[in-house]
TIMI-2910 file (N, C-alpha, C, CB; in pm, 1 decimal, decimal comma, always signed):
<rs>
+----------+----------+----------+----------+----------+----------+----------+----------+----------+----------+----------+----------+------+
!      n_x !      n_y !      n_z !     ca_x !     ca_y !     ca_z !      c_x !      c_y !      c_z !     cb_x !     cb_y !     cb_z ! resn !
+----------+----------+----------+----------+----------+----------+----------+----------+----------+----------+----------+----------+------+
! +16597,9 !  +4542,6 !  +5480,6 ! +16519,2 !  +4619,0 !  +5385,5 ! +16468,0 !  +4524,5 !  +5277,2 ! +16602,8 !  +4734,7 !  +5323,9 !  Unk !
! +16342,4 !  +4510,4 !  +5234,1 ! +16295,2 !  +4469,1 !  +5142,4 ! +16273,4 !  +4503,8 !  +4987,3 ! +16224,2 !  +4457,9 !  +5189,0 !  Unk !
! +16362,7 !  +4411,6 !  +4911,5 ! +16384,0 !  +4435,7 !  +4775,6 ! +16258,6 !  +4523,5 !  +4742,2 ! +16398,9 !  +4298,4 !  +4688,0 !  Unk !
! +16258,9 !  +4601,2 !  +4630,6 ! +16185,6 !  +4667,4 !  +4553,4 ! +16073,7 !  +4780,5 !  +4642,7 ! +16119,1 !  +4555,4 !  +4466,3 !  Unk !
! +16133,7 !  +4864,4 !  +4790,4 ! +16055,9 !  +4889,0 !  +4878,2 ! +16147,1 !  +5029,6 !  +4872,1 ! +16035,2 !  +4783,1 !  +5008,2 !  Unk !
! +16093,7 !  +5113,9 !  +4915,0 ! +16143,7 !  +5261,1 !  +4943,4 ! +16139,3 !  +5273,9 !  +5063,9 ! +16073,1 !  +5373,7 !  +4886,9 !  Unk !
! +16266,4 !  +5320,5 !  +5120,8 ! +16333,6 !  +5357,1 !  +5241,0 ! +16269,3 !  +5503,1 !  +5289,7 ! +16498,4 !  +5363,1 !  +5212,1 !  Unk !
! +16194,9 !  +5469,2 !  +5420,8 ! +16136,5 !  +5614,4 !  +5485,4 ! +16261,3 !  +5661,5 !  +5577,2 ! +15976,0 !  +5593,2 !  +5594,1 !  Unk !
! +16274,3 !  +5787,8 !  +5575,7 ! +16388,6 !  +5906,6 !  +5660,2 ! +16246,1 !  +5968,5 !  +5710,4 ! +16526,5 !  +6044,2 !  +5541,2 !  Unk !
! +16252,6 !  +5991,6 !  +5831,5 ! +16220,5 !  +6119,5 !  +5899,4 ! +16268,0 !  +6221,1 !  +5918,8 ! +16202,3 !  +6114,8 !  +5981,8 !  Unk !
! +16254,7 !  +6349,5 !  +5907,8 ! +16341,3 !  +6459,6 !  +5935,1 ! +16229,7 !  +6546,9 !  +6018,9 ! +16411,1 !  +6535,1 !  +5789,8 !  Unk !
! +16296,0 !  +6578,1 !  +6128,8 ! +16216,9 !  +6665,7 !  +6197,4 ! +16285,6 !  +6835,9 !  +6251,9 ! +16175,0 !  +6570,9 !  +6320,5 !  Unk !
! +16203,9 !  +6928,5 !  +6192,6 ! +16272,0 !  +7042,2 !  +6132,6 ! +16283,8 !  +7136,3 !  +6306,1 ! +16156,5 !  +7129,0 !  +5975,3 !  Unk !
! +16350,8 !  +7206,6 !  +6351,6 ! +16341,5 !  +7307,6 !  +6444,1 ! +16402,8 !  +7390,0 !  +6437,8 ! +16351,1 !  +7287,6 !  +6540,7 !  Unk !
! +16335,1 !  +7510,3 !  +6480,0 ! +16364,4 !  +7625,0 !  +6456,6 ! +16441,3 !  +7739,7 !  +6551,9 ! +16260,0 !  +7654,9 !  +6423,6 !  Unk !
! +16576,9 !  +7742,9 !  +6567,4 ! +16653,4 !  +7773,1 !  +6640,1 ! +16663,3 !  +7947,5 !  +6587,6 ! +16774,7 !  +7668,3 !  +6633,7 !  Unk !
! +16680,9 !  +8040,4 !  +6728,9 ! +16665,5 !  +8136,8 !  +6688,7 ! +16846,0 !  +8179,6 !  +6697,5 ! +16544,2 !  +8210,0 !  +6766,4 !  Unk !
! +16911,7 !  +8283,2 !  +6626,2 ! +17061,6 !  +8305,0 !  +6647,1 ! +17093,3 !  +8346,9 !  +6749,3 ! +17121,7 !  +8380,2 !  +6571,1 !  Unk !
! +17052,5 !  +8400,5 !  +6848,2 ! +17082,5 !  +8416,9 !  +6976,8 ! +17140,6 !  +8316,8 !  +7010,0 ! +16989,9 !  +8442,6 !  +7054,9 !  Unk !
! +17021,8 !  +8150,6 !  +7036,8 ! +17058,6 !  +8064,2 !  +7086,1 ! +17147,5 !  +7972,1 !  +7021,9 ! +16972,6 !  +8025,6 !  +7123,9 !  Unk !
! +17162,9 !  +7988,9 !  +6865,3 ! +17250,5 !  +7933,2 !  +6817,0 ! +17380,2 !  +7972,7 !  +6863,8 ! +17234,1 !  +7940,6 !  +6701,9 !  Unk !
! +17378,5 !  +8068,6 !  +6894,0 ! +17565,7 !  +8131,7 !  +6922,9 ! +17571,0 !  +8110,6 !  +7055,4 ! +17616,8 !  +8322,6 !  +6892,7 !  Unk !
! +17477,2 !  +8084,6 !  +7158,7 ! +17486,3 !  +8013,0 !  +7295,4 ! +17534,0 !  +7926,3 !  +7336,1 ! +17413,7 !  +7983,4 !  +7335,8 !  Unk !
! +17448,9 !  +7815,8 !  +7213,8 ! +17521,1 !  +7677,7 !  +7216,3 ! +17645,6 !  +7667,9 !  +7186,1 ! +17470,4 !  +7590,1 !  +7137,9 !  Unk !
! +17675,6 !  +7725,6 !  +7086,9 ! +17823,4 !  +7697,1 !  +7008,6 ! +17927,7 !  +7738,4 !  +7099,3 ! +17847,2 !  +7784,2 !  +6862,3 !  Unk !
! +17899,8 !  +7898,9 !  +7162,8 ! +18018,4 !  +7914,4 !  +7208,1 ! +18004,2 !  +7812,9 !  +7374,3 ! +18051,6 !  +8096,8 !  +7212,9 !  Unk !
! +17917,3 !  +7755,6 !  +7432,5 ! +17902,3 !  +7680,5 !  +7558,8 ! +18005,2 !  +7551,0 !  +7507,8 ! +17720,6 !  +7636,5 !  +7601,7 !  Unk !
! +17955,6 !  +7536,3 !  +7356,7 ! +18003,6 !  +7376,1 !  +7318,7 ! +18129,9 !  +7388,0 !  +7318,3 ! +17959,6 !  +7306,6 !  +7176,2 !  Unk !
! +18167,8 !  +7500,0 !  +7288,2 ! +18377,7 !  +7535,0 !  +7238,4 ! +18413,7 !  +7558,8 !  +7363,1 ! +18445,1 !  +7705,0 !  +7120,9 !  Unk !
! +18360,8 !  +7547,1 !  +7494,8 ! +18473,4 !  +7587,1 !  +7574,6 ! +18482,3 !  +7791,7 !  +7629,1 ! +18614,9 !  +7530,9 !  +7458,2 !  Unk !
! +18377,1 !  +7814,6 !  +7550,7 ! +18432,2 !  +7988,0 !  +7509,1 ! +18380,5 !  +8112,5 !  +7621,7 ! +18347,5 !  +8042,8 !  +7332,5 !  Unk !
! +18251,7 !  +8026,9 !  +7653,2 ! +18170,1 !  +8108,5 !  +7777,6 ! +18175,9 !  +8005,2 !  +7890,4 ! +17992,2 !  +8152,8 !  +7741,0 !  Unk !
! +18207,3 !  +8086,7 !  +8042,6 ! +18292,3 !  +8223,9 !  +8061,4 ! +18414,0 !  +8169,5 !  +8030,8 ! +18293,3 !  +8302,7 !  +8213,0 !  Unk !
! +18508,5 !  +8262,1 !  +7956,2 ! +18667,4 !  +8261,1 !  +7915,6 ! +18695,9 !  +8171,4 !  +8002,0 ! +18763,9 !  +8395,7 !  +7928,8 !  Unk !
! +18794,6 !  +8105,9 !  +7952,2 ! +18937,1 !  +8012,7 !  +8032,7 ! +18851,6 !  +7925,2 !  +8177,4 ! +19101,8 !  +8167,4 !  +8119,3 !  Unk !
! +18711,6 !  +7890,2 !  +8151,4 ! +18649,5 !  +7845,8 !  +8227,2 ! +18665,4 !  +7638,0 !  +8287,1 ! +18529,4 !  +7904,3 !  +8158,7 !  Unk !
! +18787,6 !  +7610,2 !  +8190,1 ! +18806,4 !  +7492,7 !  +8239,1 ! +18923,6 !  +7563,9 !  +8365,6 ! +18860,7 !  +7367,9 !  +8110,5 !  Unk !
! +18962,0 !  +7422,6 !  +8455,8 ! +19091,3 !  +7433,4 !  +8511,6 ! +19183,2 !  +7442,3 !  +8445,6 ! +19122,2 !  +7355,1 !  +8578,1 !  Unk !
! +19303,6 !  +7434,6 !  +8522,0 ! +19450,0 !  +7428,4 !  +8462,3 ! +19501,7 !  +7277,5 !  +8477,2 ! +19558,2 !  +7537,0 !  +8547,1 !  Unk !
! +19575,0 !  +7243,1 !  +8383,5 ! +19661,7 !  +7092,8 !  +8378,3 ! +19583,9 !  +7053,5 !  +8283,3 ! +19670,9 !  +6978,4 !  +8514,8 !  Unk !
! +19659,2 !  +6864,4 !  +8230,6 ! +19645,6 !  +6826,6 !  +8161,8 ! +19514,0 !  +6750,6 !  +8135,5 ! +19733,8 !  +6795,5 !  +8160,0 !  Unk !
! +19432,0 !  +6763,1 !  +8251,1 ! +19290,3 !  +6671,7 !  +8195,6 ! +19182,3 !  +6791,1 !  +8141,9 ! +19201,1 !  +6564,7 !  +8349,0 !  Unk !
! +19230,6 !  +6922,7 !  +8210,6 ! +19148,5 !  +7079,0 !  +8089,2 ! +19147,2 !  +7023,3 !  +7971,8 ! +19248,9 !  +7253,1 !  +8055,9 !  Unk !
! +19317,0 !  +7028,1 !  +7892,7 ! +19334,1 !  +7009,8 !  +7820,7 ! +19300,3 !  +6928,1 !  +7754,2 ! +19389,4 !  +7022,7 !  +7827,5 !  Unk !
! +19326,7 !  +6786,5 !  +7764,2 ! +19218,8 !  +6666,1 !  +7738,0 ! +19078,2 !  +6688,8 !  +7723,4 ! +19219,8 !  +6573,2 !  +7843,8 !  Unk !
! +19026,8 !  +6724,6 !  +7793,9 ! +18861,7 !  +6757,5 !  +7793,8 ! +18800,1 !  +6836,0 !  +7682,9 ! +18822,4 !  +6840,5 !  +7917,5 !  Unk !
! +18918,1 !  +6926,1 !  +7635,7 ! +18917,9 !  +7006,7 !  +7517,3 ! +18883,3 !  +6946,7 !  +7383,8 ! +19040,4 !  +7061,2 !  +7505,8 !  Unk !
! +19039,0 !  +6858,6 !  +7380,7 ! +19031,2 !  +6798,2 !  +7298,4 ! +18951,0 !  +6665,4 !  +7261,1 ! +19120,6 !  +6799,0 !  +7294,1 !  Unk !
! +18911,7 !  +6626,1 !  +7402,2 ! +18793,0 !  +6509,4 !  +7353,2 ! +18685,4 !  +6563,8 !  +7307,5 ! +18737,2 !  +6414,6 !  +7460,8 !  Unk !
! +18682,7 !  +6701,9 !  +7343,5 ! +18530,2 !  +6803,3 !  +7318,3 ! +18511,6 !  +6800,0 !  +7189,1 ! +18530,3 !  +6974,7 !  +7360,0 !  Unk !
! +18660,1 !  +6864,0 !  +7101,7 ! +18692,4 !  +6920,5 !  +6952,5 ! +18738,3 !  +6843,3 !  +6871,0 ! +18780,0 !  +7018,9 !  +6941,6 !  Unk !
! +18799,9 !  +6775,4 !  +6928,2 ! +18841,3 !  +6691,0 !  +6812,8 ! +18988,3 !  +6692,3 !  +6819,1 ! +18787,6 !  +6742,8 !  +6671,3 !  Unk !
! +18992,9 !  +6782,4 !  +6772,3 ! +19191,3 !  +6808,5 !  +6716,0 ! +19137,6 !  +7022,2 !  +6744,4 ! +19258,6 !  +6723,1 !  +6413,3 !  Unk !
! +19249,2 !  +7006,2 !  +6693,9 ! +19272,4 !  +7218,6 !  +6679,5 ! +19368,0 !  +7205,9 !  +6577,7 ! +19360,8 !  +7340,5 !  +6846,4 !  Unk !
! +19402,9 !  +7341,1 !  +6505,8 ! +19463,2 !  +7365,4 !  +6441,2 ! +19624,5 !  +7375,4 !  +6525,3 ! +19394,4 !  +7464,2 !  +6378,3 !  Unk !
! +19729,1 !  +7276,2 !  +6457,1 ! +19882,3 !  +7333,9 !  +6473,9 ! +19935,1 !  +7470,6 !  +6403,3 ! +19977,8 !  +7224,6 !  +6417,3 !  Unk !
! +19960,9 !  +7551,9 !  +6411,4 ! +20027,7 !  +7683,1 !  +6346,5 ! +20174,1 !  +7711,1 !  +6411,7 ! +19926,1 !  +7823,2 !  +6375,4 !  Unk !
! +20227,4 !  +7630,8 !  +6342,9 ! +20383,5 !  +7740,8 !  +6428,7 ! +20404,1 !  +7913,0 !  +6397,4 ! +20567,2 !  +7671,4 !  +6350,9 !  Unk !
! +20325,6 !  +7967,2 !  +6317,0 ! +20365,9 !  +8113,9 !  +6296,8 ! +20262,0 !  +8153,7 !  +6414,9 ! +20339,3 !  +8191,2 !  +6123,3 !  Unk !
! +20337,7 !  +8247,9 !  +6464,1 ! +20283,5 !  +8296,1 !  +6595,9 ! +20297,5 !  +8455,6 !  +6541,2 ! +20382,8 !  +8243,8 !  +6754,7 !  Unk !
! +20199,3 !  +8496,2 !  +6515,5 ! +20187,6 !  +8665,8 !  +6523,6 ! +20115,9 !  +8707,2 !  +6681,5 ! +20065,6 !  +8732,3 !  +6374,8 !  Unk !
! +20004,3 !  +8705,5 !  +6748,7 ! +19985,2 !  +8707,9 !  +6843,2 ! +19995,0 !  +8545,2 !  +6950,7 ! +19878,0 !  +8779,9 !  +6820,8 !  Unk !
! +20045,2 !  +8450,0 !  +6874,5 ! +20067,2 !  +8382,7 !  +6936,4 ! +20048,4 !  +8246,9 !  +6882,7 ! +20019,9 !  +8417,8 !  +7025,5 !  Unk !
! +20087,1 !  +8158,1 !  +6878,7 ! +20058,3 !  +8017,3 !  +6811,7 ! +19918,8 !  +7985,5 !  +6791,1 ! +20113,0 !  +7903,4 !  +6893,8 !  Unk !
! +19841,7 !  +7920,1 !  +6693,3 ! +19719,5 !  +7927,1 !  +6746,7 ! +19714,1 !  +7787,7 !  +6828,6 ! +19606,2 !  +7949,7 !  +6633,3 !  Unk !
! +19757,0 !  +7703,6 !  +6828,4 ! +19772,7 !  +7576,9 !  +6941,2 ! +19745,9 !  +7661,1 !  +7080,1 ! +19954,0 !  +7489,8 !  +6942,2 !  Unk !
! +19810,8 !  +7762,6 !  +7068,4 ! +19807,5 !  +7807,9 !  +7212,1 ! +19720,7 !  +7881,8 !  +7267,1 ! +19899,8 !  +7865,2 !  +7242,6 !  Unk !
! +19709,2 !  +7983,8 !  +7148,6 ! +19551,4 !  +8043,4 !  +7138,2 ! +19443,2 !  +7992,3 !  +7172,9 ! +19511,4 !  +8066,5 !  +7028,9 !  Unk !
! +19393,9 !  +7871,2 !  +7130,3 ! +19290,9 !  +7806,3 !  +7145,3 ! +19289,3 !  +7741,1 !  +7260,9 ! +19271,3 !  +7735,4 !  +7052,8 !  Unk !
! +19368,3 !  +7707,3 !  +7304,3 ! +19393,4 !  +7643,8 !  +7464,9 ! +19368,9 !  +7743,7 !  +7582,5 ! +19558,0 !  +7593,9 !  +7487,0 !  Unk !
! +19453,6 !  +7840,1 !  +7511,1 ! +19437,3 !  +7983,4 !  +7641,8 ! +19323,4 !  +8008,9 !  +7652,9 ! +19499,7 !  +8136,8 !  +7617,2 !  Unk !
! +19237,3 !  +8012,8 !  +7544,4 ! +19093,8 !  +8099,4 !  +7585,2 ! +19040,7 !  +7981,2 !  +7673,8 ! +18968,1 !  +8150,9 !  +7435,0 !  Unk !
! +19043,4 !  +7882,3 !  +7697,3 ! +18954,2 !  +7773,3 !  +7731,8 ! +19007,2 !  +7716,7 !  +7898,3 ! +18969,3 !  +7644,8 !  +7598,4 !  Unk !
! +19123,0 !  +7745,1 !  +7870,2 ! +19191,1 !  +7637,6 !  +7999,1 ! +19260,7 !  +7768,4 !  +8081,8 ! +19342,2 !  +7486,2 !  +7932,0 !  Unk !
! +19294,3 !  +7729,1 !  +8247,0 ! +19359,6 !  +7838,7 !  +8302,3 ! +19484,8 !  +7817,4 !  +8324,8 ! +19307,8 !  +7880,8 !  +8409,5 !  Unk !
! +19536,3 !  +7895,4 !  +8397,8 ! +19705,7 !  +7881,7 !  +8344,4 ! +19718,6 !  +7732,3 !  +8419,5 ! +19847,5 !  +8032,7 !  +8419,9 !  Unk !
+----------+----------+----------+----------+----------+----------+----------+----------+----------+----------+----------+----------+------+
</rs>
């Protein structure tokens, strides 16, 4: 960059309608169709290379959410 010069950004705007926003998101999480990975440990993996991390919760009212979040995604 050249001293005393102003830095150009492009931003290029698109216009996503919410339908397809909630398409993507839930395709990106794993979420559509339910429990649509396999079962074992590379589901699981795949998850988490997807997400990142998940939340740990040891209070389990319907269920841990560690586990929660795995169940909807992965099969038994």
């Amino acid at each position: 960059m050249w001293p005393g010069r102003a830095r150009t950004v492009s931003v290029v705007q698109v216009k996503v309608t919410a339908e397809a926003a909630r398409r993507f998101l839930v395709a990106r999480h794993f979420l559509a169709p339910a429990r649509s990975l396999p079962g074992g440990l590379e589901a699981v993996m795949q998850v988490f290379r997807k997400l990142g991390s998940i939340q740990f919760d040891p209070i389990a009212v319907a269920g841990r959410n560690h586990d929660l979040v795995l169940h909807a995604r992965v099969a038994d």
